[in-house]
N, C-alpha and C positions, 0 to 999 in steps of 0.2 A: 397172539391174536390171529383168530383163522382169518383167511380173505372169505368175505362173501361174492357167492358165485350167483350171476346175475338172474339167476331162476328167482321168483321168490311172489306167492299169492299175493294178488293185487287187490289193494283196500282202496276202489278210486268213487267219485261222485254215482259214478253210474250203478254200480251197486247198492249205494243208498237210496235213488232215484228208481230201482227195481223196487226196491223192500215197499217204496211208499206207494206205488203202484198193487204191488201185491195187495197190501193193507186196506188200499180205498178202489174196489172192483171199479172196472173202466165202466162207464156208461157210453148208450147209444141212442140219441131220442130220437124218436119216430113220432110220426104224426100224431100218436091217440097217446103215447106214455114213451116213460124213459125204462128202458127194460136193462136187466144184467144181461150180459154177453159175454159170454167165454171164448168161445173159438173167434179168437182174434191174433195177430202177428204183432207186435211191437219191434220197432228199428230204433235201436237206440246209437247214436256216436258217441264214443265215449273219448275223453280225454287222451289214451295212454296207446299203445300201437298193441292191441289184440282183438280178437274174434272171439267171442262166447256166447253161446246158446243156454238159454236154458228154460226147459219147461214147468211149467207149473200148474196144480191141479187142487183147488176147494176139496177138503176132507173134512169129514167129521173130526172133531179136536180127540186124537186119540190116548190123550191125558188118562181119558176118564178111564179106559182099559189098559194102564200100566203095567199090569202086572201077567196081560197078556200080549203087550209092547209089537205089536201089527205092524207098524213103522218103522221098527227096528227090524222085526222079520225082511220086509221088502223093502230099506236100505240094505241089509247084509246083501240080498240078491243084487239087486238092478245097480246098486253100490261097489261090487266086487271088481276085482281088479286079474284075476286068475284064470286063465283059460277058459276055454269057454263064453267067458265075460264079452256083457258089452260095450266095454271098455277095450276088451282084448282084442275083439276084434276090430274096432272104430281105431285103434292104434296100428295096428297089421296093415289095414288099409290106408294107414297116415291121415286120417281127419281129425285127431283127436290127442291131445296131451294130457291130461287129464279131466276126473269125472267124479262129479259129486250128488249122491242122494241122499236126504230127509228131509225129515218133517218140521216145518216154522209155523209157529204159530202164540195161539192161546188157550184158555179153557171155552170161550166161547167159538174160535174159526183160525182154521186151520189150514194151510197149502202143505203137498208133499212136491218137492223140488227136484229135479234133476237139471245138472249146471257140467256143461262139457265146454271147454276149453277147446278151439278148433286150431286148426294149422289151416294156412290158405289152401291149400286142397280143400281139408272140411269147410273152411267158410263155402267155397264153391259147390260143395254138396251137401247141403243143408239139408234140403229133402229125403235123400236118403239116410243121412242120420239119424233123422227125424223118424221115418219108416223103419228102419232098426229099432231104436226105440219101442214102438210099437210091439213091432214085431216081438221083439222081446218081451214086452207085457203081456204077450199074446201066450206064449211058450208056459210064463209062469202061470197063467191062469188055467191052460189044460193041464200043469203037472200037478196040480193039487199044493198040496201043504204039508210036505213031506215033514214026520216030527221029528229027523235025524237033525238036519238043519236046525229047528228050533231049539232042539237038546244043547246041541253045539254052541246056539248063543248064549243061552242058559249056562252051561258049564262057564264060557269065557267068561261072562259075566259075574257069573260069584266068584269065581278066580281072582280076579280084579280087583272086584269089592274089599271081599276079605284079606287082602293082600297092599292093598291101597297102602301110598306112600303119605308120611302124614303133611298136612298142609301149614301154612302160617296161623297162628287160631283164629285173625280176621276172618280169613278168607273163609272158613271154615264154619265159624260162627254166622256169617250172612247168608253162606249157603243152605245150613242147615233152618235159618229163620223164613228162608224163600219159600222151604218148602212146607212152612205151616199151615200156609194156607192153602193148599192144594192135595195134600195127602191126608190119611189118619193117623192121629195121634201115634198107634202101633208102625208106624212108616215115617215118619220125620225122618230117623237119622238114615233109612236105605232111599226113601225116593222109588224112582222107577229103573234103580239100580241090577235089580232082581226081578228079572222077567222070569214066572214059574209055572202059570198056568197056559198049557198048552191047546188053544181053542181055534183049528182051522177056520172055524165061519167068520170070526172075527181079521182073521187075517185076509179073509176070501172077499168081504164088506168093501175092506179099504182099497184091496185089487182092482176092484172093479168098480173103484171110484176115479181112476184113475184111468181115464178110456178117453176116445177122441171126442166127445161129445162135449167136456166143458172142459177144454184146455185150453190154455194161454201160452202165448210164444214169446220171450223177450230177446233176442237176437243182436250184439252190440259187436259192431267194426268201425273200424275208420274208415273204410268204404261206403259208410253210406254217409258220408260231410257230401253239402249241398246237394243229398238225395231225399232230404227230410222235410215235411212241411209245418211241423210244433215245436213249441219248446215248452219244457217241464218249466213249470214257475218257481219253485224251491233253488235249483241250481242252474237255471236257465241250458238245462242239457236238450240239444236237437233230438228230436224221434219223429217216426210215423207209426201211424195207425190203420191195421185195416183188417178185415175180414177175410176170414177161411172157413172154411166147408170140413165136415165131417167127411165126406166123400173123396172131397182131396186127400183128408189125412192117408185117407183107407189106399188109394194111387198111390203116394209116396211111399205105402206098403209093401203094396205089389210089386212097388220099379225097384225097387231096394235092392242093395248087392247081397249073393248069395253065398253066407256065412255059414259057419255050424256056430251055432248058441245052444247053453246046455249048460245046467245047473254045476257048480263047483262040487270039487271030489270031497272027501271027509277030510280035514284038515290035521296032518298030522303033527304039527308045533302046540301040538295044547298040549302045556304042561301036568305031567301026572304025578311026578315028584316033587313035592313041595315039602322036603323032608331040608331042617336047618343041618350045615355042618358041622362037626365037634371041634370049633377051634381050638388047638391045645396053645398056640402061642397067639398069646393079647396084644396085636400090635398097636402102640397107641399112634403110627405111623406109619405112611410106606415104607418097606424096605426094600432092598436092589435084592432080588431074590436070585438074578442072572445076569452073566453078562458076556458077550463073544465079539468079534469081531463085525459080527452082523445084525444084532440088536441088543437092545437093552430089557430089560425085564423090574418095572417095579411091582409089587405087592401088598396090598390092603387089606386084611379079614374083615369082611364085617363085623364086629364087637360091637356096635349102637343100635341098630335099624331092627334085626333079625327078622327079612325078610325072606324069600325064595329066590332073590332077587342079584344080578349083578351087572356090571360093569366094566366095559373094557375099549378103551381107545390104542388105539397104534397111528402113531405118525410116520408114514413113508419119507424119508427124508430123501430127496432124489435132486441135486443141485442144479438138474438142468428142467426142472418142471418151472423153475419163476424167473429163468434167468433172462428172458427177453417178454415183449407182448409176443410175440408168435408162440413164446412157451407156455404161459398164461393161456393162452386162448387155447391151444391144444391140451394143453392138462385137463383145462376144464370140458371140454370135450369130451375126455376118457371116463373123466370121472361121471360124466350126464351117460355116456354111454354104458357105462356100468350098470349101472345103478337102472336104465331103461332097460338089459339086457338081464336082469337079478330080477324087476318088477314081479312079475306073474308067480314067481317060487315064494321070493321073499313078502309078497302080498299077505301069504296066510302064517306067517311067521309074524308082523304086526298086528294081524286078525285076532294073533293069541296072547298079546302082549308081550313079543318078543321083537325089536325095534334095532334097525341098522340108520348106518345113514356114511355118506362119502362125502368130502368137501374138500377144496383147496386151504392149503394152509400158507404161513413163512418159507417154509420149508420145502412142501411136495403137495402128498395129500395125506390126510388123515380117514382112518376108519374110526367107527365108532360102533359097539352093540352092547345091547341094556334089557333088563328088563330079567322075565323070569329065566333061570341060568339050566331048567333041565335040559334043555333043548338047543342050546346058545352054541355049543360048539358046532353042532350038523349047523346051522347057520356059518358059520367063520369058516369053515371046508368048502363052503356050498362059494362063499366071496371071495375068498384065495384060489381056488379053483379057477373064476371067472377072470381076475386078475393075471394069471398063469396062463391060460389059454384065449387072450383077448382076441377078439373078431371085430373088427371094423366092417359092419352092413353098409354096404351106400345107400341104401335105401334111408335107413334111421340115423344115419349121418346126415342127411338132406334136410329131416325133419328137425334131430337136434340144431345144426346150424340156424333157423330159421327159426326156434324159440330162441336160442342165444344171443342172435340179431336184435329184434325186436327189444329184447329183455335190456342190452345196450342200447337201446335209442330210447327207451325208456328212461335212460339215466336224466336226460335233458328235463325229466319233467318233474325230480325230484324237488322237493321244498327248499329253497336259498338256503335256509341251515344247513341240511344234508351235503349238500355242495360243500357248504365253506367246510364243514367238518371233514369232507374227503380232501379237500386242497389242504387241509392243515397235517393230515397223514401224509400225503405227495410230498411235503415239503421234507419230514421229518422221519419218514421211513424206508430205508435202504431197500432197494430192489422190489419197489412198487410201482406202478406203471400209468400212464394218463389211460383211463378208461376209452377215449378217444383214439389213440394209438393202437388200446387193443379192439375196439371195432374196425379198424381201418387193414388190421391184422387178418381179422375172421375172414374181411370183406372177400380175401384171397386163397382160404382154406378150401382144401380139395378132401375127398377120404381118402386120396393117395399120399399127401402128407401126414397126417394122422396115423397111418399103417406105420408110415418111416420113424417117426419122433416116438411113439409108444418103446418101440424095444431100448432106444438110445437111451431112454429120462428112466427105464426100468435099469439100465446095465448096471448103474451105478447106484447102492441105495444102504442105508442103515433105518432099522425100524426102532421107533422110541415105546414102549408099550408099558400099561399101567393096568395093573385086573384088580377088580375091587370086589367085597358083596361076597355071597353066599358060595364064594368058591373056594380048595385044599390050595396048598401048595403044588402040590403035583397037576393038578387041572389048569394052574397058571400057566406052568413048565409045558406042558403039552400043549395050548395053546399057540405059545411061542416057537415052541420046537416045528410045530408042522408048521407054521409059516415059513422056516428055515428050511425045512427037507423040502418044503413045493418050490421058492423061489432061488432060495442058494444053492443045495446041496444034489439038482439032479446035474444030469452026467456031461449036459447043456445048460447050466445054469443061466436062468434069464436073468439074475442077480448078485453080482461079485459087490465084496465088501468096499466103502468108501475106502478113498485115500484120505488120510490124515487132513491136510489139504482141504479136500472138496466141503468139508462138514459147515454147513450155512447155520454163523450166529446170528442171527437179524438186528444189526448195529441200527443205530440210532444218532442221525444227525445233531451237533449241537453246537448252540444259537451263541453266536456273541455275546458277550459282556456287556451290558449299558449302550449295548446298541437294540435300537428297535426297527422290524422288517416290517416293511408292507407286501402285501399283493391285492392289487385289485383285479375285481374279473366280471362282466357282464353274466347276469344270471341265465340259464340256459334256455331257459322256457320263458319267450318273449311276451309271454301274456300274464305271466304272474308280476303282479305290482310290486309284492314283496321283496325285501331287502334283506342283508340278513348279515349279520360278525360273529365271525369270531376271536375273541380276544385271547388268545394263548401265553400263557407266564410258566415257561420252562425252569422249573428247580433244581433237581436234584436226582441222582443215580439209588437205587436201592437201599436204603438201610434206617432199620428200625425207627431210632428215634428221632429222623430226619423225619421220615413218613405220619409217625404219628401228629409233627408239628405243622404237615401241610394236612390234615384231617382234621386236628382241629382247628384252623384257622379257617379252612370251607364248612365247618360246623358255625362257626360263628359267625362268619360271613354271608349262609348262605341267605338266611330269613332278610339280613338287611338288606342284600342284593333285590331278594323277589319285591321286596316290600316300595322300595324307593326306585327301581330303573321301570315295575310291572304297575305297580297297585297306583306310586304316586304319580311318575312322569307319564305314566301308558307308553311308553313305545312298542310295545308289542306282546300280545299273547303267549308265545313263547318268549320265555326268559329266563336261563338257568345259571347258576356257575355248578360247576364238579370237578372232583379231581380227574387228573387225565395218566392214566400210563402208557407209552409206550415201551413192548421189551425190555420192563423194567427203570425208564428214563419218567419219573413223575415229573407234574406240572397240573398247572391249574387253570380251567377256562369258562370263560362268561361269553354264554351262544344267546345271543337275542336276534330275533327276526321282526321285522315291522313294514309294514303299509305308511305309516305315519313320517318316522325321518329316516335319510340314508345313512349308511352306515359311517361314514367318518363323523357327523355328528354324533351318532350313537356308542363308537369309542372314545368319544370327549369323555360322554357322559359317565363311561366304564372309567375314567381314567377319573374324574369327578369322585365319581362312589370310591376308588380308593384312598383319595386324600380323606373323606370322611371317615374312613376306615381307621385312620389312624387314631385320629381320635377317640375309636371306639375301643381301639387295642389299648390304647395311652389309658385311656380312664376307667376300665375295666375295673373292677371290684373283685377281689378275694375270691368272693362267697360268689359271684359271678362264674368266674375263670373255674372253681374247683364244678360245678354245678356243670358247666361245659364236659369239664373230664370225665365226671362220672357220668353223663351220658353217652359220652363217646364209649367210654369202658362197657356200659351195659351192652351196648352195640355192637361192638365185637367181641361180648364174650354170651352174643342172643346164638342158642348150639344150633347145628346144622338141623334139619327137618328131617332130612333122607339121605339114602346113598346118591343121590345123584347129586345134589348140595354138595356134599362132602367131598364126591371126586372129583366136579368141576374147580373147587378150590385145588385139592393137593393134582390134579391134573396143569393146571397152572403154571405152579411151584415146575413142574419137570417142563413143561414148553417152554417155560419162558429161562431155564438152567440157573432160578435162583434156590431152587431145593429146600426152601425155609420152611420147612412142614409145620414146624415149631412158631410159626407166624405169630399167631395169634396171643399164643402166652407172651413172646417176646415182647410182641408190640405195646401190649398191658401192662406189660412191667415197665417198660420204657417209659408210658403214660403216665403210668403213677407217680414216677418221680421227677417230670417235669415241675419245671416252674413258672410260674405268671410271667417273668421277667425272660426267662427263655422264650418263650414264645414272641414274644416283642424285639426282641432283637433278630430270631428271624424272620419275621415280617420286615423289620428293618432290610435287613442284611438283603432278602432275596424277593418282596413281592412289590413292596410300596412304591410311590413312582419315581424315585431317584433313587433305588435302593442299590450299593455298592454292585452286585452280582447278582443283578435282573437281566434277565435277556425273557426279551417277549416278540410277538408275533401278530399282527392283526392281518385279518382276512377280509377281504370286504367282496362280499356276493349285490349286486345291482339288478334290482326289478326293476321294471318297463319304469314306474313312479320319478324314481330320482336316478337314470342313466345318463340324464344328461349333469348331472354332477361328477359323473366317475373322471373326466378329463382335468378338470380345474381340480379335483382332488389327487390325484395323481402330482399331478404337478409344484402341488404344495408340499411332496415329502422332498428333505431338503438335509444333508451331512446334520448332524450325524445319522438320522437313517439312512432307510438302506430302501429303495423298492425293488420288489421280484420280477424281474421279466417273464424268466424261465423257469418253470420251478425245477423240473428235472435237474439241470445245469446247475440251478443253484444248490441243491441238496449236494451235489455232487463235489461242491466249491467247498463245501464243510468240512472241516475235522468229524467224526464218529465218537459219540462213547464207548468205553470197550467194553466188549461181550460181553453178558454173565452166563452164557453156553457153552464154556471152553473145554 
């Protein structure tokens, strides 16, 4: 399980409250009529701790010119991310973390968007970003329409197309049904996938619709609470309104900071070879193609997909990256600063469908790159390279600390489930850390600590690496090898091999016998009413036909669960059960969240639908029970879609060190020869609510609604549970299961 690192695009009310705004043009009555009005400012506060800007401009719907795609053109530009860019530079300057351009709309009306993400700096200069902006539309309107650039999207484009990874056939078939109505018959299945006709005035049209004369500003901080005088009636979100001048736009032009801006260079990550390899060996599984003291090497041919296409993850294993919050917060630091310090290169290497990405893991951090493999390696040079020669700016250490903050305080405002689902990982996951410890951690981070803990969490490191897709033998090997000769093998190596010792299994606390744990906990965000459980029933350590008997017992359970805790009783919108793994430790959990009753009634009720359960297992039918199997069987034996299906499974298999590549057959054969009456007696044995070797877990998350219950419910847990004070403390009070990473 990777950790997620608290960066991560925000889906909040204020974005919905933008769109509907968009959709229904502001009005402004005046004495004789009510007139459209564009050049207006909108201040919105939004829920969540960030600053975002974004402009937006009435276009002609340029649907109906798809196939000379104008909007695609001037997103590629004013979208770009690569030197030059006005993104590059709005980031250079620190106003800006990221930036997003296209076109929303319909066949009948249309806006083209621009949406930048600011840092308090940028909030503070709005005007001149605003004036950049400009400015930059200004630069593209004297450079013309150059056809290098549109060739460019063209080629990536049918690249893509033709190369396209296949989808689920839903998904597939809805998408192709969308476009009936909007395409010709000869276009159903491309769309506006295939931009081909290369037509400047069409591009020049949309340009230069997009000028200060009917723009809209939507503007969202938590600096502007009790600066606002409306509220949106849909989600009663605070905003104001008011009026701007063409004139001023033109001023915020003028005062604007002086940049160089300038079209992007020809991008040289577009793939040219798209020639399949001659696999001679069919692997129907990874094999350990390498192995040294300093990494691992598995290997995948593509034999299904036969795309141009590959895949390659590497886990840095480095045991002092998660071993405290101070580690945590600095890994994740390294890893933002990478990745900001990679942006502008690696920008046109995504441009061309060729895709990285950094993350914190169990372990360190993992690399990840995908996508088409001409090209793949000059990328993995280009981020081993940056890895090797790491630079700590203070300047972009200021900036990243400061989305990372926020990004943490943002936690408070997650939805009660999200919460209890983290407090249920806290409890149960070895060397994880209260999120609150690690902002309290950041709160003290300097870029002079960050210089010091980089070489230390590099000294010590084993790499876990998996190459899949359209790559030899020998291009796996050399992949691996130079990450060996950059980080081990120079004459100063920044990385000597783990000691035996240091190698981090990610154990798994586990839960008493017949004892049941509570923890209660105020929800974070005092204004959500919501309440929320999780009810967790810890089973079993890895093995086949143990696994299959908690799969199909949440097969059968699950429709009753939705049907009677959602449909009949209502407690809440959300209401799931699923199975849950931790590093390989299954178990099975029922998350409901509710407005309606608090959560200790609402694990009665969990505790309720299991006695009914029984009953439902007890009387079960033959023709019942086998009708269950063969759908679960179909289900796991529905084949992977693409390579990337495919690796994230046997990727899996090697992080989590149960190596079962053979999963799937196993498990199916295991299926088939269950029994009705097996099944029953492990529900027996391990789920139902006296069952000999139950150990379970309730969580309870308290909205503003029923807080004043969390006290008297507390105090009603009573021998033999158990309530949690601590969690850290208490995980720490646990036995572990042992490893399956040894």
């Amino acid at each position: 399980m990777s950790r997620r690192l608290p960066f991560q695009r925000r889906l909040t009310r204020t974005c919905r409250v933008r769109a509907s705004i968009l959709a229904n043009p502001v009005v402004f009555e005046t004495p004789t009529r009510p007139s459209l009005d564009y050049l207006v400012l909108v201040k919105v506060v939004p829920i969540r701790q960030y600053h975002e800007l974004t402009v937006s401009w009435p276009i002609t719907p340029t649907i109906h010119q798809y196939e000379e795609a104008p909007s695609r053109y001037l997103r590629h530009l004013i979208g770009h991310e690569g030197k030059g860019s006005l993104f590059h530079a709005l980031k250079i300057l620190g106003f800006a973390t990221g930036l997003y351009a296209g076109e929303a709309g319909t066949m009948e009306y249309s806006f083209f968007n621009v949406s930048i993400d600011l840092t308090d700096a940028g909030h503070e200069h709005m005007e001149d970003i605003i004036g950049l902006l400009f400015r930059h539309i200004k630069i593209l309107q004297h450079s013309g329409v150059p056809q290098w650039i549109f060739d460019e999207i063209s080629a990536i484009s049918e690249t893509s197309f033709h190369y396209q990874a296949k989808t689920h056939p839903i998904s597939y078939a809805t998408g192709i049904s969308s476009k009936m109505r909007i395409y010709p018959t000869k276009h159903w299945l491309v769309g506006s996938s295939l931009p081909s006709k290369f037509n400047p005035a069409i591009v020049k049209k949309v340009l230069d619709e997009i000028s200060p004369s009917n723009v809209r500003i939507f503007w969202e901080s938590n600096k502007f609470e009790g600066k606002t005088d409306k509220i949106e009636p849909w989600y009663n979100t605070p905003y104001s309104l008011e009026k701007i001048t063409k004139e001023t736009i033109q001023e915020w032009e003028q005062s604007a900071p002086d940049v160089n801006l300038f079209l992007p260079i020809p991008n040289v990550f577009i793939p040219t070879d798209l020639s399949l390899k001659d696999v001679k060996d069919k692997e129907n599984f990874p094999v350990m193609l390498r192995k040294t003291s300093f990494s691992r090497l598995w290997y995948k041919p593509d034999t299904k997909f036969f795309r141009p296409k590959a895949y390659v993850k590497m886990e840095f294993n480095c045991p002092l990256a998660v071993s405290s919050p101070d580690a945590v917060v600095l890994s994740s630091m390294f890893v933002w600063l990478l990745e900001d310090c990679l942006n502008e290169y690696a920008y046109y290497a995504e441009d061309a469908g060729l895709y990285y990405g950094l993350s914190l893991s169990d372990n360190g951090f993992e690399l990840y790159l995908g996508g088409f493999n001409h090209k793949l390696m000059i990328l993995l040079e280009a981020v081993i390279e940056k890895i090797a020669k790491f630079e700590v700016k203070p300047d972009r250490f200021s900036v990243i600390k400061e989305m990372d903050t926020k990004a943490y305080q943002n936690n408070k405002f997650r939805q009660p489930y999200s919460q209890a689902t983290s407090y249920c990982s806290l409890v149960l996951q070895d060397q994880t850390w209260p999120w609150t410890e690690e902002l309290d951690a950041l709160s003290h981070m300097e870029a002079e600590d960050l210089e010091k803990f980089v070489p230390m969490m590099l000294s010590r490191a084993f790499v876990e690496c998996y190459v899949a897709g359209n790559v030899d033998k020998e291009e796996a090997e050399s992949m691996v090898k130079h990450v060996e000769d950059v980080l081990f093998k120079d004459p100063k190596p920044i990385c000597r091999q783990l000691f035996p010792s240091q190698l981090l299994t990610g154990r798994v606390a586990e839960l008493g016998t017949r004892t049941k744990y509570f923890y209660h906990q105020q929800g974070s965000n005092p204004k959500d009413e919501n309440s929320a459980l999780v009810h967790y029933i810890q089973v079993h350590q890895d093995e086949f036909s143990m696994n299959v008997k908690l799969q199909l017992f949440c097969l059968i359970a699950k429709q009753a669960t939705f049907h009677q805790l959602r449909t009949v009783e209502q407690l809440g919108y959300i209401t799931s059960l699923s199975r849950r793994n931790h590093s390989g430790v299954n178990g099975v959990q029922f998350i409901i969240q509710s407005s309606a009753k608090g959560p200790r009634h609402i694990d009665s009720r969990v505790e309720s639908l299991l006695k009914d359960l029984e009953s439902k297992f007890y009387n079960m039918s033959d023709e019942e029970f086998k009708s269950n199997v063969t759908a679960l069987t179909d289900m796991k034996l529905e084949k992977h879609k693409n390579l990337s299906e495919e690796s994230r499974f046997y990727w899996g298999e090697i992080r989590n060190g149960t190596l079962k590549f053979n999963r799937i057959e196993a498990e199916v054969a295991a299926l088939r020869e269950i029994k009705r009456e097996e099944l029953i007696d492990y529900f027996d044995e391990y789920i139902k609510i006296d069952a000999p070797k139950k150990k379970s877990l309730s969580i309870f998350v308290y909205g503003s609604q029923h807080l004043k219950e969390m006290v008297s419910d507390k105090a009603k847990v009573a021998s033999p549970f158990i309530e949690i004070e601590d969690i850290v403390r208490f995980r720490n009070s646990l036995p572990l299961y042992r490893s399956l990473r040894g």
